[in-house]
C-alpha positions as CSV (number, residue, x, y, z in Angstrom):
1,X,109.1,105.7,120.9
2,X,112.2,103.3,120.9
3,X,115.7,103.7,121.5
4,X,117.7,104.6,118.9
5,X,120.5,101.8,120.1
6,X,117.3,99.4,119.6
7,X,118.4,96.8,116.8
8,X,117.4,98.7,114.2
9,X,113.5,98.5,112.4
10,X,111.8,96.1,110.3
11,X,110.0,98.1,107.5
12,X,106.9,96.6,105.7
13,X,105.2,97.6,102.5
14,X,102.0,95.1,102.6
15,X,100.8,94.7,99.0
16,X,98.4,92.8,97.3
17,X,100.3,91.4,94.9
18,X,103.8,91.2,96.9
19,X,105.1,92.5,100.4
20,X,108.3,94.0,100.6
21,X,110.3,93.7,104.3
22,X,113.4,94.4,105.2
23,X,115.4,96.8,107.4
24,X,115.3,100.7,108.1
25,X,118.3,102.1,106.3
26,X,118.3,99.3,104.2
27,X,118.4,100.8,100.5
28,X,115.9,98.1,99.4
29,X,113.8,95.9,100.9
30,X,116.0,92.1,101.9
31,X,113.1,90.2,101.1
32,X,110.1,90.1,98.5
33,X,107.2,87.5,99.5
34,X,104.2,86.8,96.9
35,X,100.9,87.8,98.7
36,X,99.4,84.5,98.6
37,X,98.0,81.0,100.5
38,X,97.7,78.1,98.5
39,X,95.9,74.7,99.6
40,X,96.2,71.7,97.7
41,X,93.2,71.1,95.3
42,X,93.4,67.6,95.2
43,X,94.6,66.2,98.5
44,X,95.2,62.9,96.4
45,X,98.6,64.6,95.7
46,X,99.9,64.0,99.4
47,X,101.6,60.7,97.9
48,X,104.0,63.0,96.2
49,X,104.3,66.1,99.3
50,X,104.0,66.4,102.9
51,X,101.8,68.5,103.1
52,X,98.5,70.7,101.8
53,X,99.2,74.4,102.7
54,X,101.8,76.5,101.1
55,X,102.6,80.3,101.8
56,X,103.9,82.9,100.2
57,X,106.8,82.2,97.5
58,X,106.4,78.5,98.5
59,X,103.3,78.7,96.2
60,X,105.1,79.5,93.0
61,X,106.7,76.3,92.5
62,X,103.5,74.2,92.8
63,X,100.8,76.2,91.7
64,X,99.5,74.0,89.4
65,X,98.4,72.0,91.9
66,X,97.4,74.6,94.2
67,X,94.2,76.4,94.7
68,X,95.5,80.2,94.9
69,X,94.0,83.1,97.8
70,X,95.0,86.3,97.7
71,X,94.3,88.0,101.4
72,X,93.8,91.4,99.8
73,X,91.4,92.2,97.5
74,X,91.3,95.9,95.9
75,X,93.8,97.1,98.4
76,X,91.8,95.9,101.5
77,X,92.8,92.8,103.7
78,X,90.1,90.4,103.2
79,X,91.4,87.5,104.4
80,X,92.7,88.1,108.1
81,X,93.8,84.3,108.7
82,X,95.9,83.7,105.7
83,X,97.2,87.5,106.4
84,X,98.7,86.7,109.2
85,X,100.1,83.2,108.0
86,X,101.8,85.5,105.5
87,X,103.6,88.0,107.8
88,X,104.2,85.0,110.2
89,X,105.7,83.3,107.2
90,X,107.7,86.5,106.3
91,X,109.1,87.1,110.2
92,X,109.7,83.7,110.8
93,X,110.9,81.2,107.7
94,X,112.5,84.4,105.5
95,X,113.6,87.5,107.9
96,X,114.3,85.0,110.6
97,X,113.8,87.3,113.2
98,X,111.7,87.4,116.6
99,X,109.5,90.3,116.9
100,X,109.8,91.2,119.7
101,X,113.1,92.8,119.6
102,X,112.6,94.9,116.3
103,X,110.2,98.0,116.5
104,X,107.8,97.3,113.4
105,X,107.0,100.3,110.2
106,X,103.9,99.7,108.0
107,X,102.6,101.4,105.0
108,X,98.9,102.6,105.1
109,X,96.6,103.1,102.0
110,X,95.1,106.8,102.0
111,X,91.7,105.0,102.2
112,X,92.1,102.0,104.9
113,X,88.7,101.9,107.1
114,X,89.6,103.0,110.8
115,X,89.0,99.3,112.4
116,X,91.6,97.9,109.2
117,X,94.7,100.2,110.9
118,X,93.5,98.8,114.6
119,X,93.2,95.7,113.7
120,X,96.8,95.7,112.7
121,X,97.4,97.3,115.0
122,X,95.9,95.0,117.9
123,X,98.2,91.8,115.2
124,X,101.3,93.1,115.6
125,X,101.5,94.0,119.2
126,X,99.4,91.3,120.7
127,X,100.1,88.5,117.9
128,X,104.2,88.9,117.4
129,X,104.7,91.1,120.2
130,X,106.9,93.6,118.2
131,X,107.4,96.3,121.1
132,X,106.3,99.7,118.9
133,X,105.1,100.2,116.0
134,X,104.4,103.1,113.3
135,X,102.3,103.3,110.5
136,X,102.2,105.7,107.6
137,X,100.4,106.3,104.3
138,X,102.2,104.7,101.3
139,X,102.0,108.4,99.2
140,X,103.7,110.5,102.0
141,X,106.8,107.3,102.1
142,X,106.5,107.2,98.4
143,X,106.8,111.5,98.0
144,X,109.5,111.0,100.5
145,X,111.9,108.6,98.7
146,X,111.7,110.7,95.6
147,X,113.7,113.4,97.7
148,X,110.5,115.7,97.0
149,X,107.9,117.1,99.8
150,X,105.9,118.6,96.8
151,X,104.4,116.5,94.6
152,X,101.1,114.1,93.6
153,X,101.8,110.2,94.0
154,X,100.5,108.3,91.3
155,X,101.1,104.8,92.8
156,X,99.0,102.2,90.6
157,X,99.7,98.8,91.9
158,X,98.4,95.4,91.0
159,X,94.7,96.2,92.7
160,X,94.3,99.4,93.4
161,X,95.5,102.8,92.4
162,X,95.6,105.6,94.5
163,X,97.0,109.3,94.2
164,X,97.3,112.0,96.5
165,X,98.6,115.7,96.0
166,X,101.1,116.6,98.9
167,X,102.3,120.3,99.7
168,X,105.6,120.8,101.9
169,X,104.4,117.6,103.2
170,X,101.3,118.4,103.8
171,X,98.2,116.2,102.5
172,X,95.6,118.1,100.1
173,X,92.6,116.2,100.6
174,X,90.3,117.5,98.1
175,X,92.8,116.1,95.4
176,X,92.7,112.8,96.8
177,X,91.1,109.5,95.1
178,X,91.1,106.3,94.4
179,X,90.4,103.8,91.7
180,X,89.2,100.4,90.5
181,X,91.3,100.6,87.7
182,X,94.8,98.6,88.3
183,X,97.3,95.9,87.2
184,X,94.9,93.5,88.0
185,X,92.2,94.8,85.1
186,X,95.1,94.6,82.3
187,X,95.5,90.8,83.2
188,X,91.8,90.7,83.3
189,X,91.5,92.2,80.5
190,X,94.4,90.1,78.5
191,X,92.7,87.1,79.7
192,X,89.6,88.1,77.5
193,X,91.3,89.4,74.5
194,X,93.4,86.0,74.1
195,X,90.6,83.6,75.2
196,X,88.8,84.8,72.0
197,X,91.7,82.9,70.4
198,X,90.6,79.3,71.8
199,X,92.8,79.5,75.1
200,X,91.8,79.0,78.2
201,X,92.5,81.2,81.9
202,X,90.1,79.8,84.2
203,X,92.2,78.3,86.8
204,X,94.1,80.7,89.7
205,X,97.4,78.9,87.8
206,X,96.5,80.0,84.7
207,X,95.8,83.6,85.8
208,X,99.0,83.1,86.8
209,X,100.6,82.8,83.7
210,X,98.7,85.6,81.9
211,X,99.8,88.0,84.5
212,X,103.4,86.8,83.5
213,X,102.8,87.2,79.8
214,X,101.5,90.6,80.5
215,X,104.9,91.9,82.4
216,X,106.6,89.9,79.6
217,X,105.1,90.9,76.4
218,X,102.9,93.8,76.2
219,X,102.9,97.9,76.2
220,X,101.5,101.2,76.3
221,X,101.1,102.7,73.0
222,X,102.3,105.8,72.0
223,X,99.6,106.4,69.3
224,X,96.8,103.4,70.0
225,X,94.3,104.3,67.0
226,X,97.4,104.2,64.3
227,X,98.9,101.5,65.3
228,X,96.1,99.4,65.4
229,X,96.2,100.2,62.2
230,X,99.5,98.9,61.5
231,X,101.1,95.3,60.6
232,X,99.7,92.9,63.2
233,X,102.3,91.0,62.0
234,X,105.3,93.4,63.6
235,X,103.7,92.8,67.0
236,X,103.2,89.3,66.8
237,X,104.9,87.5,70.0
238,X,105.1,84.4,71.3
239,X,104.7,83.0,75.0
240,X,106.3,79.1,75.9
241,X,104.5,77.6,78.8
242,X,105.7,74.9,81.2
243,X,104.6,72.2,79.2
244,X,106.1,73.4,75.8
245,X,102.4,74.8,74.2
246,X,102.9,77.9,72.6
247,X,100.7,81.4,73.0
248,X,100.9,83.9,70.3
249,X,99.9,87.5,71.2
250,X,100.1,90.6,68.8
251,X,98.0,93.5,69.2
252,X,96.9,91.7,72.6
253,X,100.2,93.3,73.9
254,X,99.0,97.1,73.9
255,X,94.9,96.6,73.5
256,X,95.5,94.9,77.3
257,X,96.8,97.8,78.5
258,X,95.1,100.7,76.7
259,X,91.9,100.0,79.2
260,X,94.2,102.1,81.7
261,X,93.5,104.8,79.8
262,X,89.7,104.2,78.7
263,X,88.2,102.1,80.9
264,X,85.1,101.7,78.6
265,X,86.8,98.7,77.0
266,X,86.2,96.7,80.0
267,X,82.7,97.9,80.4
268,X,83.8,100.7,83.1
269,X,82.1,103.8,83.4
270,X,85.3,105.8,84.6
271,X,87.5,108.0,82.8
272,X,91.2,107.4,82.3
273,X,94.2,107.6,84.6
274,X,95.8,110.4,82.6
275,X,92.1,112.6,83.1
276,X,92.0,111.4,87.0
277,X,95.5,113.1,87.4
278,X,94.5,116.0,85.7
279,X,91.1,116.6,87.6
280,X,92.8,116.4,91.2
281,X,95.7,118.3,90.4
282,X,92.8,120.9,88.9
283,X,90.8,120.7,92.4
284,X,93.9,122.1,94.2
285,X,94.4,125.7,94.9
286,X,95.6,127.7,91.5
287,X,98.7,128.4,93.2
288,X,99.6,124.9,93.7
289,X,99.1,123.3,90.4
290,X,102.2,124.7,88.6
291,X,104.3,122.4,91.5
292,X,102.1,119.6,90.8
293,X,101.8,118.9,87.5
294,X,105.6,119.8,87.3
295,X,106.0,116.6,90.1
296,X,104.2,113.8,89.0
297,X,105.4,110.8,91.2
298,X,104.6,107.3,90.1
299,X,105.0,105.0,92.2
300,X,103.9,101.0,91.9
301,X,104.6,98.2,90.2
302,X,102.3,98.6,86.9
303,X,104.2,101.8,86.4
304,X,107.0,99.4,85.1
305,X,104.9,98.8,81.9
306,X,107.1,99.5,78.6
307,X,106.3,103.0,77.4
308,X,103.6,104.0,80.5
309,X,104.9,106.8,81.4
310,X,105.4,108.6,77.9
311,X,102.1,107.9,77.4
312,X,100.8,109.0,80.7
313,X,102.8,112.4,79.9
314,X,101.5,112.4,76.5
315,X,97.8,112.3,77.5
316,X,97.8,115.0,80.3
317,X,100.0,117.4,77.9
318,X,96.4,117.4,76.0
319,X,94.6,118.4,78.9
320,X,96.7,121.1,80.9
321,X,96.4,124.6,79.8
322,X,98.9,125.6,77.6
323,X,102.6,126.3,78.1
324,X,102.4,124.1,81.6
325,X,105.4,122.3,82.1
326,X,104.4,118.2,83.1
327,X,107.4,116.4,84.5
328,X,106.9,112.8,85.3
329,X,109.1,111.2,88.2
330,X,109.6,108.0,87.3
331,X,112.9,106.5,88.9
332,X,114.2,102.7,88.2
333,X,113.1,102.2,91.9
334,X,109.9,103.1,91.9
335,X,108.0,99.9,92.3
336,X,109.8,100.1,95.7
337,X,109.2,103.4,96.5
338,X,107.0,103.2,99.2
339,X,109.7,100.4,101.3
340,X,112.1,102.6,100.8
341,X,110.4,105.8,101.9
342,X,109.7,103.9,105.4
343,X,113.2,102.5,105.4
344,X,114.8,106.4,105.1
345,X,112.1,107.3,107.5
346,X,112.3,104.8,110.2
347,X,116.1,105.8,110.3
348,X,115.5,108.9,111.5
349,X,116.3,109.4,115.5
350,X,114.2,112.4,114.8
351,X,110.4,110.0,114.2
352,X,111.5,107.9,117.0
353,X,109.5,109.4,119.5
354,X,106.3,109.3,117.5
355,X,106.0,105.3,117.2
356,X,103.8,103.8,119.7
357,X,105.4,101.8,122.5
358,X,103.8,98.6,123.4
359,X,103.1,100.5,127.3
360,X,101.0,102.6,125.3
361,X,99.0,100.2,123.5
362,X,98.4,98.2,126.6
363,X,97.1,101.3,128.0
364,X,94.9,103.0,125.6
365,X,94.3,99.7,123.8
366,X,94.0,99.3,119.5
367,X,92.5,102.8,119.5
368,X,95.4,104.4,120.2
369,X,96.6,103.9,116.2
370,X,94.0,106.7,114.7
371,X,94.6,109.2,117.5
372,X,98.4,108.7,117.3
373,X,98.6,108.7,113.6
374,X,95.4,110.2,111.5
């Protein structure tokens, strides 16, 4: 536990693509780092900078000269050195806070491996020395900000997706899965469709810029087969880079992001997001499903695509029996949803008592993370 006149907590939601830290009580998070190492790829460039690692949003101004990591992959830390440069990174150069006087909240994915949670576990009390810590799963924080305790949290992020159906707070684990299917595929994806036009993706910098042309430019649609159908013309859009060149997309924009809803186009056997949603509210008790499919939470920052969640609403109208009411929560905020569920919760005197102090971890050791918390 901690005392509640402790300075108050530092919340983290640890995603691949970004983290988001800041304060509990905090309405949103006070900073936003890019999940990310870069080294210089040719150290010739030292003439011109002082030196050949960047972190986090230091990256973003010389990527084209850097050669890009990304720590997690599919959701799961990876890369545990550059991990911890990142959060060192985050406490140090952008919170500019010591550790060891804040008590420390982080999100958990529904399917981290046990020795994942110890491990950061064993980081942040032996590494930066925080003094407790708490850590909870991103769907119960993200359920939670929504002002709901019933409900299934679709969060779909840039490399994994996730959902989970939650009763009065409680987990429903035979509705729980995961999936391979993400914000990272449309870019993936986009990347193929345009490279058929003569351009070229191959570097981490040029990933890069097609994951900004797809937040930029392109769509769900609302009807894929007529559309396609339509004036190519009317979609046609065009994408300045750095150096003046010019990209033109048109029915790139949607075809990128209809794979979220039949994976088949990228050569995955799966079925789409709208049928996974449907099957694991349809595993949970018949009672249960009317509050479910009536509380549809998405959370995540792929959710944010133009015309996603009509769609997703559309497609699962099709498949529930007849006359059920689907009701999609999707709330300006919600690519934060998760920080700010841990930023409500790690204001409450009332959780206090469940963090782990750092006289407990000493004691029991990193162990002490699963028997507290799973």
């Amino acid at each position: 536990m901690y005392d509640e006149y402790s300075p108050e907590a530092i919340i983290m939601d640890n995603g691949s693509f970004e983290i988001r830290t800041g304060f509990a009580g905090d309405d949103a998070p006070k900073v936003i780092t890019r999940n990310i190492v870069g080294n210089l790829i040719n150290e010739t460039n030292l003439n011109d900078i002082n030196k050949t690692e960047y972190i986090g949003n230091e990256t973003q101004s010389k990527r084209e000269i850097l050669n890009l990591t990304y720590p997690i992959q599919r959701g799961i830390i990876q890369d545990w050195d550059n991990m911890e440069k990142i959060w060192n990174y985050i406490f140090t150069s952008q919170l500019k806070v010591d550790p060891k006087n804040h008590p420390f909240m982080m999100n958990d994915i529904p399917f981290s491996s046990k020795s994942s949670k110890e491990k950061i576990c064993q980081i942040m009390f032996e590494t930066f020395d925080f003094p407790s810590f708490y850590m909870k799963n991103s769907t119960n924080l993200a359920l939670y900000s929504s002002g709901r305790v019933t409900g299934i949290v679709f969060d779909i992020g840039h490399g994994i997706t996730s959902l989970e159906p939650i009763y009065e707070g409680h987990e429903i684990t035979q509705g729980f899965d995961k999936y391979n299917i993400s914000g990272i595929d449309v870019t993936d994806y986009l990347i193929k469709l345009v490279e058929n036009q003569g351009y070229s993706f191959k570097t981490s910098n040029e990933i890069e810029i097609a994951r900004e042309i797809k937040e930029k430019l392109c769509f769900c649609s609302l009807n894929y087969e007529e559309e396609l159908k339509g004036n190519q013309n009317e979609l046609e859009k065009e994408y300045e880079l750095k150096n003046g060149d010019i990209i033109t997309i048109s029915e790139e924009r949607m075809k990128c992001c209809e794979c979220l809803f039949n994976p088949k186009l990228i050569g995955v056997d799966l079925e789409g997001i709208h049928k996974l949603i449907y099957n694991s509210i349809m595993e949970c008790d018949i009672d249960l499903r009317k509050d479910l499919f009536e509380n549809i939470v998405l959370s995540g920052g792929t959710t944010l695509i133009p015309n996603f969640n009509e769609r997703l609403k559309k497609e699962i109208e099709l498949l529930a029996p007849k006359q059920t009411k689907i009701h999609i929560v999707s709330v300006p905020e919600r690519k934060f949803l998760t920080w700010i569920g841990g930023s409500i919760l790690g204001s409450l005197t009332a959780y206090k008592n469940m963090w782990i102090p750092k006289e407990d971890y000493e004691e029991y050791g990193p162990s002490i993370v699963d028997r507290r918390f799973y």
